[in-house]
C-alpha positions as CSV (number, residue, x, y, z in Angstrom):
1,X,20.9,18.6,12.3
2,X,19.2,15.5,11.0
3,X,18.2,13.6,14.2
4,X,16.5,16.8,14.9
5,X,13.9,17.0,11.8
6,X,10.1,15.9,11.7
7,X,11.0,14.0,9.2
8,X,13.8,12.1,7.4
9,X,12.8,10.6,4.8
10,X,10.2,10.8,2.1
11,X,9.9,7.5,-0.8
12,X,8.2,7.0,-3.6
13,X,7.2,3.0,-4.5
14,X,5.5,1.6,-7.4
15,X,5.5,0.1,-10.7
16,X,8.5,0.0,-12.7
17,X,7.4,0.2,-16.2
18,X,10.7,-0.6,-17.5
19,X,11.1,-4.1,-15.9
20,X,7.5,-4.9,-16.3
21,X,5.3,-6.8,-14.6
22,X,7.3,-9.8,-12.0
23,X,5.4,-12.1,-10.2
24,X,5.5,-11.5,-6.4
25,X,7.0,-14.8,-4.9
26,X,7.1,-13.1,-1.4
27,X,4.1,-12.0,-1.4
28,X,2.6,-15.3,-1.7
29,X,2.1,-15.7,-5.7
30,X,-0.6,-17.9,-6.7
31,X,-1.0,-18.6,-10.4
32,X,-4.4,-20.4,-9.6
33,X,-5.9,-16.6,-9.3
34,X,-6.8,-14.3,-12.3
35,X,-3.9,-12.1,-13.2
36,X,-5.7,-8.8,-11.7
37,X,-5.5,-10.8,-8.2
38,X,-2.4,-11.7,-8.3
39,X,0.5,-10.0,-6.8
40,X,3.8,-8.2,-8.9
41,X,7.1,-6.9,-7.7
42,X,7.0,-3.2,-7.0
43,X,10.0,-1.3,-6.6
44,X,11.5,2.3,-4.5
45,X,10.9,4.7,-7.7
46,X,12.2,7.8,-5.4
47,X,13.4,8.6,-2.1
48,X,14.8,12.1,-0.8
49,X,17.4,12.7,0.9
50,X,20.0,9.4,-0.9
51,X,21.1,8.7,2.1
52,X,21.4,9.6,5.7
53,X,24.9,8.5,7.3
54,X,23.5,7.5,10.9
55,X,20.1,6.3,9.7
56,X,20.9,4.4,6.3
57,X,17.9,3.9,4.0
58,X,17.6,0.0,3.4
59,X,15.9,-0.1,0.1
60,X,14.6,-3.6,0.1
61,X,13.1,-3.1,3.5
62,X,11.3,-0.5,3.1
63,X,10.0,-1.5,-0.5
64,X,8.7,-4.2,1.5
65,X,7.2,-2.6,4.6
66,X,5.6,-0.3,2.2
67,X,3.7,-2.8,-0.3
68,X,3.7,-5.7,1.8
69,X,1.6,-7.6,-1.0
70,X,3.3,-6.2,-3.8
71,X,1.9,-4.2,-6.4
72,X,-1.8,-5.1,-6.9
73,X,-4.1,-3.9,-10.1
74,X,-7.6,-2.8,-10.4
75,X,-10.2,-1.9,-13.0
76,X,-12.5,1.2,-12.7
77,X,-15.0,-1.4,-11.8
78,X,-13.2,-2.0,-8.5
79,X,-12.7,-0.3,-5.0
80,X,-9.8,2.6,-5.4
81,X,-10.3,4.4,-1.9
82,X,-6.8,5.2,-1.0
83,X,-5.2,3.5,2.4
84,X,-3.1,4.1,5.3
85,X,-0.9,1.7,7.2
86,X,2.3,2.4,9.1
87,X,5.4,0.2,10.1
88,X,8.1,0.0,12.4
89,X,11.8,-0.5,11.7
90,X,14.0,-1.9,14.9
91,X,17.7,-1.2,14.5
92,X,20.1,-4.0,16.5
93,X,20.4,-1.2,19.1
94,X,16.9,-1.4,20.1
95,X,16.4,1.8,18.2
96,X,12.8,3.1,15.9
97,X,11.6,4.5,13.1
98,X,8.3,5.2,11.9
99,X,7.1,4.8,8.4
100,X,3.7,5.8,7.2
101,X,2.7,4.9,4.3
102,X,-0.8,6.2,2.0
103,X,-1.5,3.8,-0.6
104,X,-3.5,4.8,-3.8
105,X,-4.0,3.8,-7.3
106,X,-3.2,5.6,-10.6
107,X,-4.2,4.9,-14.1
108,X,-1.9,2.6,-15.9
109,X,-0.4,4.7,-19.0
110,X,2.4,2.2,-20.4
111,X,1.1,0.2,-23.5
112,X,3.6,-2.3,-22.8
113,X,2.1,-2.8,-19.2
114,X,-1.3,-2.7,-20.3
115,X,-0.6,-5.3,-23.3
116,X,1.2,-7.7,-20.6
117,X,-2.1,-7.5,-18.3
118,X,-3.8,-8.6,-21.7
119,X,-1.9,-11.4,-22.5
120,X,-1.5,-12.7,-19.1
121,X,-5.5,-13.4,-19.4
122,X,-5.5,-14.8,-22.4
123,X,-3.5,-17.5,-20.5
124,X,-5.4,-17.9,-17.8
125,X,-8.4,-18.0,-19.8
126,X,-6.9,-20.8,-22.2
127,X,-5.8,-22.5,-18.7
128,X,-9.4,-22.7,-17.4
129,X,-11.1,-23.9,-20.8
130,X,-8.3,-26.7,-20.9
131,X,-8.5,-27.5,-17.1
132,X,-12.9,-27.7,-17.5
133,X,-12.8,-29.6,-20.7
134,X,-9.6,-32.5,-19.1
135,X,-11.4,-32.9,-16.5
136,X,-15.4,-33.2,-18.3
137,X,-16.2,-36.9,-18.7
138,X,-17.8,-36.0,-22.1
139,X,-15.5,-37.1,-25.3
140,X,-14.2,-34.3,-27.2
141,X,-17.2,-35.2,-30.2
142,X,-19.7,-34.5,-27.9
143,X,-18.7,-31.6,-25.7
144,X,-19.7,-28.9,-27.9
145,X,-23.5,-30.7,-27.5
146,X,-23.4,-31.2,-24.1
147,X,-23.0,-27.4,-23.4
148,X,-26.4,-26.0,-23.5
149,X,-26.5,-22.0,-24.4
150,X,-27.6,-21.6,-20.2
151,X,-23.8,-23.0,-19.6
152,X,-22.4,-20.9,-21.9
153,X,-24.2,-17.8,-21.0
154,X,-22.8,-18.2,-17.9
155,X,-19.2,-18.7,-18.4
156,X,-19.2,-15.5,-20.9
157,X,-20.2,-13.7,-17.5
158,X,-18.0,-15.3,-15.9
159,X,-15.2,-15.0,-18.1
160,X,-15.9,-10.9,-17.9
161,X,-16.5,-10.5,-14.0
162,X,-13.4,-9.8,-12.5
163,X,-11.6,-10.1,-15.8
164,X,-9.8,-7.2,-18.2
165,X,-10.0,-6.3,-21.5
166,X,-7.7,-3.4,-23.1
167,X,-10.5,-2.3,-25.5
168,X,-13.0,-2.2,-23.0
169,X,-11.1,-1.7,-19.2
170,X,-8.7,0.8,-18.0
171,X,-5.8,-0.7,-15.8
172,X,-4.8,1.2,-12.1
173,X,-2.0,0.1,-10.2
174,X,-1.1,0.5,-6.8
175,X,1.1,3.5,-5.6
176,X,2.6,4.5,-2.4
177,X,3.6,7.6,-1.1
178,X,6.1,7.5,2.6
179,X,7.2,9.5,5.5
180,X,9.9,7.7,7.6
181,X,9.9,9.4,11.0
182,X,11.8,9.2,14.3
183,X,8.7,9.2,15.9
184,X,5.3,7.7,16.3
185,X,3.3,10.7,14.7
186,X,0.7,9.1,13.1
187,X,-2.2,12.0,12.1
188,X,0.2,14.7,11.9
189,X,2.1,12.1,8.8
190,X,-1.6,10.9,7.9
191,X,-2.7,14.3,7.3
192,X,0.3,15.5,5.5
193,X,0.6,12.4,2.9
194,X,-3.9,13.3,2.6
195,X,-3.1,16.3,1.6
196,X,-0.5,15.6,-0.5
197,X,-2.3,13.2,-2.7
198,X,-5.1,15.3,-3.0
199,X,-2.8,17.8,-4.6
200,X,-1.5,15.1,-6.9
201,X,-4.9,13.9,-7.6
202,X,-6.6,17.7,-8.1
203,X,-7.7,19.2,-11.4
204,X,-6.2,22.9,-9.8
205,X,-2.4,23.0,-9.1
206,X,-1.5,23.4,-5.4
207,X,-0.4,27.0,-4.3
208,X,3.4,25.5,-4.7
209,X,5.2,23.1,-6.5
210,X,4.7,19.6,-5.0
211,X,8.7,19.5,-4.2
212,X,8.7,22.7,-1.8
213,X,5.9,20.7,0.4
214,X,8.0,17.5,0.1
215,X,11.2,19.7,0.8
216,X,9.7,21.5,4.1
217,X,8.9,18.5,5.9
218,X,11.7,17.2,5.1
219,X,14.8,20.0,5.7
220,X,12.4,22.5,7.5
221,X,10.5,21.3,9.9
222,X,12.2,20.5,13.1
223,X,11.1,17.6,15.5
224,X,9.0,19.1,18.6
225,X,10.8,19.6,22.0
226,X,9.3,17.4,24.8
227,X,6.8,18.6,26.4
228,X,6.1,20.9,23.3
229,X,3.6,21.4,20.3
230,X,4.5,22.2,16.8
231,X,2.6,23.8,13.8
232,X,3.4,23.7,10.5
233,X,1.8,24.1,7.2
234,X,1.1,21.1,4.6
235,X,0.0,21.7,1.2
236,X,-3.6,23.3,2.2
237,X,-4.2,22.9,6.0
238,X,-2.0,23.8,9.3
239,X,-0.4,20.5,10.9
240,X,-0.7,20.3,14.6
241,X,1.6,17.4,16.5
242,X,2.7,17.7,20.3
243,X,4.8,15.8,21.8
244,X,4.6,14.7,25.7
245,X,6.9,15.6,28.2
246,X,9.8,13.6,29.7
247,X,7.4,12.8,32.6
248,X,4.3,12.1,30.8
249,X,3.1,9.0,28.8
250,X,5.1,8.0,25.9
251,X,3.3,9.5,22.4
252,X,0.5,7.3,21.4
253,X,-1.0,8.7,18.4
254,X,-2.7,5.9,17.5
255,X,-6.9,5.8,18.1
256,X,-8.0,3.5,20.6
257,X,-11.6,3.2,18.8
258,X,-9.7,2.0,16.2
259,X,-9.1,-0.8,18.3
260,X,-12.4,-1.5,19.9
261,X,-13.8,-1.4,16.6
262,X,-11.1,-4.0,15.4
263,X,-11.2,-6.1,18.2
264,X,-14.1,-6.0,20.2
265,X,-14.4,-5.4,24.1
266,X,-13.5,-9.2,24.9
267,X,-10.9,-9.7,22.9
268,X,-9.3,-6.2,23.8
269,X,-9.4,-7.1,27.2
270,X,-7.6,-10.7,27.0
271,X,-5.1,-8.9,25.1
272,X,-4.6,-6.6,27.9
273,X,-4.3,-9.3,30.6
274,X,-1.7,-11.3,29.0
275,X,0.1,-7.7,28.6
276,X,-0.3,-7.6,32.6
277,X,0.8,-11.1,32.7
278,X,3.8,-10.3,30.5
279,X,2.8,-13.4,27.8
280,X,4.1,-13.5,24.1
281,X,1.3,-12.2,22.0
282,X,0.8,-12.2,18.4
283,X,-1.4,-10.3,16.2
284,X,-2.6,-11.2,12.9
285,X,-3.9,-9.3,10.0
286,X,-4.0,-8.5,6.4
C-alpha cells in the first residue's frame, strides 16, 4: 500500500524552455541586478506517481518549496557545487511530509534561452550607460572628454565581471531533483538523490536505466517497521535508514554539528531555553 512506501513521490523542477524566461515576482525580483542575478519562474517538469488519492501532490507548493528563489543562472565562471535543503509540508490535520530536495546546475542548450539571457544584458547595459551619463553633471559635448581611458578601462571590466556573453560564456541553470517522504529521513534521501545525480552527471552509464532506481524507491521500497532498520540499494552504494522504536526518541536525522557550526554555542543555547520556556521562535535564513 502507499502509506507504507519509503517514498511517495519523486519531482523533477526546472526550466521550461518553452515558456521562457519569467521574472520571479515571489521570489523577490529586482530589476536593479544584472540579469544572471536575478531570479525566473521555474516550473514541476516531472513528478511520478500523477497523483496519490490520500496524499494529493500540490504542484505550486512544492515548485515553490523546491526553488524557493526561483530558477537562478550561472556562467562557468561561477560556483556550481550542487545543494541540499529539505522542507516540510503540514496538512490541516496536523499531518507531515518530508521533501528533500538536491539542487544542481546543467548547461543551458535552448538557443532561444540563451539569446533571451543575451538580450536581457544588452538592456541592462544600455540602462546603466543611460542612468551614469543622466545623472553626470558634464554636458553631453564634453562627456566623451571627460572620460579619461583609466575610466573607461574600468567600466569594460566592469561591464564583463559578472556579465554574459553568448560568443564567449556558456549559460547553466538551476535544476532540482525531489523525494517527498512520510518521514524525516534525511541521509538515507541525501544519499539516494547523491547518487543519482552522479549518474546523471557520469561519462559511464549506471548499471540500470535511471527509471528502475527512480522506480524502486518509489514502488519497492517499503517504509521501515519501528523499531527496525532497512537496507536497500541506490544506484551504486547500499542505503542504510532505521527507524526508532515506539518507545524511543522520535527520528532525528538531522546533524547536530550542523547546528553548532550554524549557530554557535551561545546562540544554540538561548534557542534551547526559550524551547524550555515554550516562547515563539523564529529562524531566519537564506
Amino acid at each position: 500500500a502507499a502509506p507504507c512506501r519509503f517514498a511517495h513521490y519523486f519531482v523533477l523542477c526546472g526550466i521550461d524552455a518553452e515558456s521562457g524566461l519569467e521574472p520571479d515576482e515571489l521570489a523577490g525580483e529586482n530589476f536593479d541586478q544584472s540579469p544572471l542575478r536575478r531570479t525566473f519562474k521555474s516550473k514541476v517538469l516531472a513528478h511520478y506517481p500523477q497523483n496519490i488519492e490520500w496524499n494529493p501532490f500540490d504542484q505550486d507548493a512544492v515548485n515553490m518549496l523546491c526553488m524557493p528563489k526561483g530558477l537562478s543562472f550561472r556562467t562557468q565562471a561561477d560556483n556550481r557545487d550542487p545543494q541540499l535543503h529539505s522542507f516540510i509540508i503540514t496538512r490541516e490535520d496536523g499531518s507531515r511530509t518530508y521533501g528533500f530536495v538536491l539542487t544542481f546546475y546543467e548547461e543551458v542548450t535552448s538557443k532561444q534561452i540563451c539569446t533571451a539571457m543575451q538580450t536581457l544584458y544588452q538592456m541592462h547595459n544600455a540602462e546603466q550607460y543611460s542612468s551614469v551619463y543622466a545623472s553626470s553633471s558634464c554636458s553631453m559635448d564634453s562627456l566623451a572628454s571627460s572620460i579619461n581611458e583609466g575610466d573607461a578601462t574600468s567600466l569594460a571590466k566592469l561591464q564583463r565581471y559578472k556579465s554574459y556573453d553568448i560568443s564567449r560564456d556558456t549559460l547553466y541553470v538551476s535544476k532540482c531533483i525531489c523525494l517527498i517522504t512520510p518521514l524525516p529521513f534525511m541521509q538515507a534521501c541525501k544519499k539516494f538523490l547523491i547518487q543519482l545525480y552522479k549518474a546523471v552527471t557520469s561519462q559511464q552509464p549506471p548499471p540500470l536505466p535511471l527509471e528502475s532506481y527512480i522506480h524502486n524507491i518509489l514502488y519497492e521500497v517499503p517504509l521501515p517497521p519501528p523499531g527496525r532498520s532497512l537496507k536497500f540499494y541506490g544506484v551504486y552504494e547500499p542505503i542504510i535508514c532505521q527507524r526508532p522504536g515506539p518507545n524511543e526518541l522520535p527520528l532525528s536525522d538531522y546533524p547536530l554539528r550542523e547546528v553548532f557550526e550554524l549557530l554557535g554555542l551561545e546562540n544554540l543555547v538561548q534557542v534551547f531555553t526559550c524551547v524550555l520556556l515554550e516562547m515563539q521562535i523564529l529562524l531566519y535564513s537564506q
